[in-house]
Structures are given as C-alpha cells and as structure tokens.
N, C-alpha and C positions, 0 to 999 in steps of 0.2 A: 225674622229679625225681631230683636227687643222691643218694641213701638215704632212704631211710622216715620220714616225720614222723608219728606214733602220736599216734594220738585217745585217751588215756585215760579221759576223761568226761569231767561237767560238771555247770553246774543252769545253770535258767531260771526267775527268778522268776515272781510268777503278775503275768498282763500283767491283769489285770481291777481290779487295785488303783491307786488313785487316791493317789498317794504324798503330795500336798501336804494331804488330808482327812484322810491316815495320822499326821501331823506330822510326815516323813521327807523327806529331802534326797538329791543324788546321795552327799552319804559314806556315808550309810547305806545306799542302796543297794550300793555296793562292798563294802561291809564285810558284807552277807547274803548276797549272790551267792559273796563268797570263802569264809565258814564252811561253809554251804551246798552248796557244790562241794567242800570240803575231805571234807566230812563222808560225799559221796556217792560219791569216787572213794577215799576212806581213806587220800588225800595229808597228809601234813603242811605247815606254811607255810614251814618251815626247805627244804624243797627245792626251795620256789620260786629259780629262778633269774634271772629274767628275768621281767617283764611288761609286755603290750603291751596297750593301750586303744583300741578304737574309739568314737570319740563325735564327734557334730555341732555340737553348738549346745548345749551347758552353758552359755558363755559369756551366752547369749541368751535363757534360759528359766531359769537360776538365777543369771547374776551368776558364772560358776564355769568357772574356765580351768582351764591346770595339772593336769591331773587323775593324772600318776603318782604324786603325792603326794598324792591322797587314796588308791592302793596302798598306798605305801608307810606310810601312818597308820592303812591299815588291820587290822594285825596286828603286835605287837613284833616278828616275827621276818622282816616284811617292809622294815624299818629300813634303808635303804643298798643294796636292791637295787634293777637300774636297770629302770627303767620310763618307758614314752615313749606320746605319744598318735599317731593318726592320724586323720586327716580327709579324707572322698572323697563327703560329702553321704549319700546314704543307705548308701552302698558304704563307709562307717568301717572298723564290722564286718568286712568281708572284706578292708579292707587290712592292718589288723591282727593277722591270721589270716598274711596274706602277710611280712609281719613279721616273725613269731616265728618262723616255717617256714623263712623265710630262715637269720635266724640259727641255726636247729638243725643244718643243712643244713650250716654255714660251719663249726660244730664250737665257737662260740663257749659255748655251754648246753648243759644235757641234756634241761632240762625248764622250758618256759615256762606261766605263766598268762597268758589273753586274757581281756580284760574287753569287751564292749560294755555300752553304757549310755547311757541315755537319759531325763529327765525333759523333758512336754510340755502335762501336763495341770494346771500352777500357774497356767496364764494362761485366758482364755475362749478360745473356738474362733477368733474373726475375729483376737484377736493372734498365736491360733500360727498361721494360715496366712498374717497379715502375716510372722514371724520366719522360717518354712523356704521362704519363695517366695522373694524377692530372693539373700538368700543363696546357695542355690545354682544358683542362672543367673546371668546376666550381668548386676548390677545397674547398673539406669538404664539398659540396653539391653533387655532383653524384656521382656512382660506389663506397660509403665507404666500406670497406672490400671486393672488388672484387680485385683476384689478378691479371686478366689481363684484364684493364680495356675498351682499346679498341677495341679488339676482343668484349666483352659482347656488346658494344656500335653496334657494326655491326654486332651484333647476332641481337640483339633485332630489326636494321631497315629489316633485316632479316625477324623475324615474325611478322612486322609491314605490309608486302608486302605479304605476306604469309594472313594475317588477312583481310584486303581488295582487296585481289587481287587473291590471291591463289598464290604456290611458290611450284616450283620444284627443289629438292637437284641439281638432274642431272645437272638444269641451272647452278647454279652456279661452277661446277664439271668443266663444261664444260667452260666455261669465262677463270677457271683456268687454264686448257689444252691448250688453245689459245693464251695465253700469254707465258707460257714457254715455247710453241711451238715458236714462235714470238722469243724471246729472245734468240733463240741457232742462229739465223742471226746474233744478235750483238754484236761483239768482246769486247763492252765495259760491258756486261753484268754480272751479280755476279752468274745467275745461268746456265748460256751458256754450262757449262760441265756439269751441272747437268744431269740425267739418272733418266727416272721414269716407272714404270711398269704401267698395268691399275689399280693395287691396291691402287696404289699413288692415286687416285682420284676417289677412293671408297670410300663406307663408312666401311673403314677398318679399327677399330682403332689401329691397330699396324703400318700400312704403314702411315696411314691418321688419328693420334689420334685428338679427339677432343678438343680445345681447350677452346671454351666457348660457350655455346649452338649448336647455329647451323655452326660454325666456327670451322672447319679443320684446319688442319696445311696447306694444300695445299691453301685454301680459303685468306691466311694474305703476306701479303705482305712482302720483308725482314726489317732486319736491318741493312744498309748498313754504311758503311764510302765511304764519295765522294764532288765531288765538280763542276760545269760547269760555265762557262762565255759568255758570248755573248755581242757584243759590240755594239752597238746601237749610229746611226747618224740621223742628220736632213738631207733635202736637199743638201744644197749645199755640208755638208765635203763628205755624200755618192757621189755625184757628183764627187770633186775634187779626193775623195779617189779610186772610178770605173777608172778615167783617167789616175792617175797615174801606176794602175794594168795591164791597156791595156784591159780593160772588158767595155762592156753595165752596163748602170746603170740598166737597164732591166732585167742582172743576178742577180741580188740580189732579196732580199725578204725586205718585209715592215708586219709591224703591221697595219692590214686595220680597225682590231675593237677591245674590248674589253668592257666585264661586271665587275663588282666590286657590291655583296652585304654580308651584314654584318647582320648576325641573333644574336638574345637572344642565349645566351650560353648555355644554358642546352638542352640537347636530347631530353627530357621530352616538354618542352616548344613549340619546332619548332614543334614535332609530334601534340602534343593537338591545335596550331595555324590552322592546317591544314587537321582538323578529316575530314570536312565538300568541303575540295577542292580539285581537280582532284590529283594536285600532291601530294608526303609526304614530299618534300621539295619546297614550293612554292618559296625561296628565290633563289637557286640553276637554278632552270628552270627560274627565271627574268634575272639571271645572261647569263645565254645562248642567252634568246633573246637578250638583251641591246648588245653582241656581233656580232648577227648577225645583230641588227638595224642601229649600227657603222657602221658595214663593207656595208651598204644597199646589204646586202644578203638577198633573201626569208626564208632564213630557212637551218636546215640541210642536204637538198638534193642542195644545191650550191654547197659544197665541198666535199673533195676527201677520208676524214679521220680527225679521230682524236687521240689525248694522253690524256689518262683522268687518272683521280685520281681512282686508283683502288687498294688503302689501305686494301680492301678487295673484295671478289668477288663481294658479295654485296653492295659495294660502286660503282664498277661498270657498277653492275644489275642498280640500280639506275640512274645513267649516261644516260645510253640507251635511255630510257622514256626520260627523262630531257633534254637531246637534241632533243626531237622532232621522234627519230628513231622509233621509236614504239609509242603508243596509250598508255595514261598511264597504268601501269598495265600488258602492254604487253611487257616486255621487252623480254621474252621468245622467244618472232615470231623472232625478229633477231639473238637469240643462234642457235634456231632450223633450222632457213633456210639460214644459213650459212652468215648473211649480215658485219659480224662483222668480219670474218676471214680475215684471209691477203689478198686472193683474192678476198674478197666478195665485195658488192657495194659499203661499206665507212666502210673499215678497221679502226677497233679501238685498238691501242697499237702496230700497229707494230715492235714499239722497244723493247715490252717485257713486256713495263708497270712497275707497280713497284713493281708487283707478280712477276716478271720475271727481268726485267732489274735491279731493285732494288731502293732502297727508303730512299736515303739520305735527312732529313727533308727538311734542307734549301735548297738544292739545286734540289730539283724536279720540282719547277716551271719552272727558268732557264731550266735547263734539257728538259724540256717540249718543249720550246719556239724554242729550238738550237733544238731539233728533228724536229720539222714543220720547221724550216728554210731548214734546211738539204731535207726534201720530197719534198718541193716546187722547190728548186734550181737543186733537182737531186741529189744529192749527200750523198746518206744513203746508200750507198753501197747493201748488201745483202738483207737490209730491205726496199729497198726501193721500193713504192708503183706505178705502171707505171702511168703516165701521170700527175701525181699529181702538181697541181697546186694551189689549198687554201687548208688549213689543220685548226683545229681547236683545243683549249686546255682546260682543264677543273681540275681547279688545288682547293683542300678542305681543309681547315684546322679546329682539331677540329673536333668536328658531326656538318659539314657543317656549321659553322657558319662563318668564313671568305671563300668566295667562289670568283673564280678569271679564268674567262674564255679570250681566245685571239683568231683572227681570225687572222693567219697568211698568204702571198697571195704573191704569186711571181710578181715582180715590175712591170713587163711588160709579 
C-alpha cells in the first residue's frame, strides 16, 4: 500500500439487541456507534474529516437511503463534512474501509470515520430473506420461486464441493460448533447466551431443521441489527494522535494489504468459469493472494488468524482452501485436526463469526477489520488469540461476487 493507513480503534455495538423492540432506528444507531467510538479511542468529532458508510439495504428494511446525512446529523461538529455510502451486498463494510484508505492514501484527509450499519430485525424472518435474496443476485434470473434463497445458494456450493471433492455433513456441523463456541467469549455477541445440546448439530430436524438442501438451521448465519466504526489515519495524524495519548505509535495497528475482486453475478456463472480449475471460486482465492502480495507476506502461514465470511458453514468450508489452509478440496484436514479452533494454529472466527457473533449486512466488514485490530493490539479480551500479531479478513457479498480480503498487522 502507498503509506500506512492506521487503525486507531473503534466500537461495535452489542449485535444481541433487537433495535426495532429497542424503539431505535438506523440514526440512532449512527449516532451510538459514533459517541461510542469517540469515547473509546478519545477522538473528538471536530477531527473527523471524512466519512464513509457501508450499508445494504436500509432502503429496504427502514425506508432509509442517503445515509451520510444521517453522519452528518449525527453530531454538530459533523455538519458539512463529506460523507458517502458504499454498497457491495454483504462486502458494504469492506468497501467502505477501501474508501477511506484510498482517500488517506491520495493525501486528500488525515483521519476518516467508517460507519457499517445495518438494521434487519423490524421485519419477520420470511420478509428479510425475501429483501437480501433478490437483491443481491441477479433479480428475476436466480433462485425464482425459492423461498429462502440464500441458504439454497450455499446449499448448492454445498454439493458443488461435495461433487468434486467429496463433503462431509459432520464438517460442516463441526465449523458451526466452533463458532458458537467462539462466540459465548464475546460480550458483544447475539448468540453468547445461546445453549445448544449435541442435537443442535445433528441431523436432527426438530433441533436442527433443514432449511434448504444441505443447510441446517445451525449451518446460516444470523439476522442481526448492528453497527461498528473504526477510525482510520495516515502517518502523521496516527503520529500526532499516538503523542497526544502518551502511547508508541508502535501500539497501533495499520492495514498492511488488501485484495478487492469483482465476479459475474450469478452462482451459476462463477461455478461453470471454474469446472476445469483447482478452485470453485477462482476470484475469491485471487482476492486472498493480492492481500497477501500487499502485505509482502508468503502466504497464510505468516499470520495468526482470521475473521472470514461464514454466511454459512459452507461459506466458510470454502474460506479454508481459499486461504491457502488446506489443498483445495481439503478443507476437512483443518476441521479434523483442530487447526481452525481457538487454540489451533491460525484460529478462524474467534469472535464468533457471523454464525455466532452475528451478521449485520453493512456492518460485517467494519466489524471484521475492528476485530483484527482488537487481536493484533491485544485487546479482545476473552477472545483474544495469544501472541497475535497480523490477522487477516475475508469479507463476501452476494455468492461471492464482491470479495474484499485485508491483512491487518500491529504497527510495530
């Protein structure tokens, strides 16, 4: 990357809160996550400069477009400064992160706020997965008359891996166990007090009904209301900003890499691109290396862990391979021999994931970025992973078609 783009913190609301029972809308989310975040990195709002929003589908679950201006109405002194949204389906979040990076990067700001955000839980379950199915596929070309049309979507990459690979239920059982296990560490998590028997992750279908092919109810990630920030500098304000705290500029975390690629939208398409090569998403795996080629890391045995997009289990069965952790195909060897658990050799999800932690659209990316800050600097409290020093993200929107990976790395 062109010079250093510095993690100074953030927050993350608690994803367990049901916003629309709360009596709270997305400004009021904006306007908690920004005090919040202010309060937590001991920024003030006057040095916001810039900020950028990832969000999906406000428009569609509140009635609610435009969202730099509920920024900018978020604080007096946030009054005139510019602020823009971005949208990439569940990859908002990380475009938005791309954004503001950019412009730190072009020398246009010194210090931007990122907003993801996300309300999902105003409507019953069958209307929000009418609202995030069509949306982002190809509407009126996939899943017509499927009524829940993402689950089907990682059903089918499901027996796509199952068909050239071979595929074990238990895998994926097991990814899901890991994660809610993971997630009772994190206070901000939506399923933290959840309780699950081993029937819960059976093929039960009373505990564990099926939802679409090979997709459980334990296998799908939640519907969450939620929101995270993170505030992002160049050089010198992290500089000025580290001195004025009485901290090393060295406690901080920086963005070392990043990948960004963009596939055909249909499900159909990427799989047919790709009958004939190792991976089932070649675009997804380009997107990993181009992060590790950034950060000039070897690979994914430089770092400590990651947060990946595990929309469902098998989104992040698929992950595993695509970072490199296994041989394609073998995503199994790291369920099996423990590489992916908390303790294992490069923990993936220790926050829960978004089987577990929860899965506010816009704001998963964000959410992503402020957890590898949080591992690298130390400060994940329960979940935090010993020694960890670069962490890495893998954030999807869509069946993989916006894909947005980041190689986060403590400053010194």
């Amino acid at each position: 990357m062109a010079g250093r783009v510095y993690i100074l913190g953030g927050y993350q609301t608690d994803f367990a809160t049901n916003w629309a029972r709360a009596g709270l809308e997305l400004a009021d989310g904006v306007r908690d996550v920004l005090d919040q975040g202010l309060a937590a990195t001991g920024l003030e709002a006057r040095e916001i400069e810039v900020a950028h929003v990832g969000n999906f589908a406000g428009e569609l679950f509140s009635g609610q477009g435009h969202l730099g201006g509920l920024v900018a109405a978020a604080h007096p002194d946030l009054a005139g400064v510019p602020a823009s949204r971005h949208e990439g389906a569940c990859a908002s979040g990380s475009l938005a992160i791309l954004g503001a990076a950019a412009e730190l990067e072009a020398g246009r700001y010194g210090l931007a706020a990122v907003f993801g955000i996300e309300q999902m839980r105003n409507v019953p379950g069958d209307e929000a997965a009418r609202l995030i199915g069509p949306t982002a596929m190809w509407a009126g070309h996939e899943c017509e008359g499927v009524r829940f049309p993402w689950p089907h979507i990682f059903s089918e990459l499901a027996s796509e891996y199952d068909r050239r690979y071979g595929l074990r239920r238990e895998h994926l059982a097991r990814i899901a166990e890991i994660n809610f296990t993971n997630a009772r560490r994190n206070p901000n998590a939506q399923t933290r007090r959840w309780t699950f028997g081993p029937e819960s992750f059976a093929q039960d279908d009373k505990a564990n009904p099926v939802i679409d092919g090979r997709m459980r109810k334990q296998d799908c990630g939640q519907i969450t209301d939620g929101a995270a920030i993170v505030f992002l500098a160049n050089e010198a304000t992290a500089r000025a900003y580290a001195a004025r705290r009485g901290i090393a500029l060295g406690s901080l975390s920086y963005l070392r890499g990043w990948g960004h690629h963009t596939a055909p939208i249909t499900y159909a398409a990427k799989v047919a691109a790709s009958r004939d090569q190792r991976y089932v998403f070649p675009w997804v795996r380009a997107t990993t290396e181009d992060a590790f080629r950034r950060a000039e890391l070897p690979g994914v045995e430089a770092i400590d862990g990651i947060e990946t997009h595990d929309c469902f289990t098998s989104t992040e069965y698929m992950a595993i391979d695509h970072f490199g952790i296994t041989a394609p195909g073998e995503s199994w060897r790291a369920v099996e021999d423990g590489s992916i658990d908390f303790g294992g050799r490069i923990p993936v999800n220790p926050s829960g994931g978004l089987i577990g932690l929860g899965h506010p659209v816009g704001a998963t990316g964000v959410r992503m970025v402020l957890d590898c800050h949080k591992q690298v600097t130390g400060t994940a409290g329960e979940y935090q992973v010993d020694g960890a020093k670069t962490f890495a993200t893998l954030n999807v929107g869509g069946s993989a078609t916006t894909t947005v990976s980041f190689v986060v790395d403590r400053a010194a």
